[in-house]
N, C-alpha and C positions, 0 to 999 in steps of 0.2 A: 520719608524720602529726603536725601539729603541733596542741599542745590550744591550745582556743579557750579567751580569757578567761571569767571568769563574764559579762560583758555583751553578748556576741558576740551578744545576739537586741536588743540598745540598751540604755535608761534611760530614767527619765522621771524630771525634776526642772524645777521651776520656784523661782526665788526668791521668797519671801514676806516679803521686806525684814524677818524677824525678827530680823535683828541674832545672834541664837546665835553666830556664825562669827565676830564681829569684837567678844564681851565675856566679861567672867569668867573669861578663862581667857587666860595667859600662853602668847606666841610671837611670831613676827617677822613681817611685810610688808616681804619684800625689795623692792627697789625696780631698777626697768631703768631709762636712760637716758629713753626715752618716757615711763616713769613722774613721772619727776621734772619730768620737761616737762609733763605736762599736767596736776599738783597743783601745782607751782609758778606757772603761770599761770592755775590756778584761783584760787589765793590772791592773786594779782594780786601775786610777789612773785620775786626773783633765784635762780637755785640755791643760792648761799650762803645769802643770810637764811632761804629756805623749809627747808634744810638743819640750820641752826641751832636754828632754831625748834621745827620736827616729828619730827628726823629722830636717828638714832641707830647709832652704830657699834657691829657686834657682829661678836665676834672666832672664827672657826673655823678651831684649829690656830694656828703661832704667824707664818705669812707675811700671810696678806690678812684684812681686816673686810671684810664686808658692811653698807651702807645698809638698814638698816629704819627704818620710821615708830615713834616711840615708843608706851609705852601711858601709860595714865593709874596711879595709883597702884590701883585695883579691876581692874586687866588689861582694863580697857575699851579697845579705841584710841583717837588721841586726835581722830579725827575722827567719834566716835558723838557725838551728843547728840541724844536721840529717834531717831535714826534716823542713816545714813550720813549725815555733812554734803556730802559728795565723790562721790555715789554717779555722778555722770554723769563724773566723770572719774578714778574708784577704779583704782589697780594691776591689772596684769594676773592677778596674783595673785588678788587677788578677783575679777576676772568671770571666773574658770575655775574658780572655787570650784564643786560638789565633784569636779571630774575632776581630782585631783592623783593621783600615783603613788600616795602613803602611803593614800588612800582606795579607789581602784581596782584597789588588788592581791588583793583576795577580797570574797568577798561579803558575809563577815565582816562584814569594814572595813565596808562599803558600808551596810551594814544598823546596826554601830554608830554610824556617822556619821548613820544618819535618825534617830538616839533624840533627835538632839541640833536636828534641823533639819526641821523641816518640810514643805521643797520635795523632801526627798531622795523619791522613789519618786511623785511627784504631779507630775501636769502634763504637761509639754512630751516629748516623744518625740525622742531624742536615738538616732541609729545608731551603730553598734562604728565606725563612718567619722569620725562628726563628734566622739565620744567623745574618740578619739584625736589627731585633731586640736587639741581641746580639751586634752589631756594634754598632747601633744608644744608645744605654745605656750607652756604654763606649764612643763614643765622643760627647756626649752631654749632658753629667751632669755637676753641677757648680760644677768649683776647688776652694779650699782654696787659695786665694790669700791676698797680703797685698802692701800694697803701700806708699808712704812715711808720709799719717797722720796715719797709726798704721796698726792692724791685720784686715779681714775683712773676713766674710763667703761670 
C-alpha cells in the first residue's frame, strides 16, 4: 500500500497578491522559453534586450546556468513595485507558487510556508489531482539554460 501525501484530502490557497513570495528574501525565478516570451512581450521588448535588462545567469555545477529574473539590491524582484508589476504575464514559477516540491513534501513545509503567506490554508479548494498537476508543471518544464558554446532554449 502506497502512503498518501499529507494533502491527499486537497488544500486550500488563494493568492492575496501580498507580494511575501516575490521580496526580502534571496532566490531565483528560473525562467522557460514561454516564460521569456510572454515578459518579454510584456515589456514590449526582444529576448536579448529583455534579457540584458531583467535577467541574470546563475551557475549550478560547473556545465549549464540557468536564466533567472534579477533581484533588486533588498532581494525584492525586480518587477515588485507595490505590487507584481507583470502579474498577468508572471513565470510559471510564480502561478504554481505554493505547490512546489520543496513546499509540498510535508506538512511541515506546508504549514511553514503559511507563516510567511497568507493565501496558504485560505480560500480556493485545490484536490491531491489538480495539486499535482500544479506540481508536476512547475518541476518539469524546460529552463532557459546556456553552457559554454553560447545561449540555448
Amino acid at each position: 500500500m502506497t502512503k498518501q501525501p499529507f494533502y491527499a484530502g486537497g488544500l486550500r490557497f488563494s493568492c492575496r497578491r501580498c507580494s511575501s513570495c516575490c521580496r526580502h528574501e534571496s532566490g531565483y525565478v528560473f525562467l522557460s522559453g514561454e516564460d521569456l516570451d510572454a515578459l518579454a512581450a510584456a515589456q514590449k521588448m526582444g529576448h536579448g534586450e529583455f534579457m540584458k535588462t531583467w535577467c541574470r545567469w546563475v551557475s549550478f555545477g560547473q556545465e549549464l546556468e540557468y536564466l533567472s529574473l534579477k533581484e533588486k539590491a533588498n532581494y525584492d524582484c525586480v518587477f515588485w513595485k507595490e505590487g507584481c508589476l507583470v502579474y498577468s504575464s508572471r513565470p510559471l514559477q510564480c502561478r504554481t507558487f505554493p505547490f512546489w516540491d520543496s513546499i509540498l513534501c510535508s506538512a511541515a513545509a506546508w504549514e511553514k510556508a503559511g507563516l510567511d503567506c497568507p493565501g496558504i490554508g485560505q480560500g480556493e479548494f485545490y484536490s491531491m489531482a489538480r495539486i499535482e498537476e500544479r506540481a508536476q508543471a512547475h518541476s518539469s518544464r524546460p529552463l532557459i539554460t546556456r553552457n559554454p558554446k553560447g545561449y540555448e532554449l
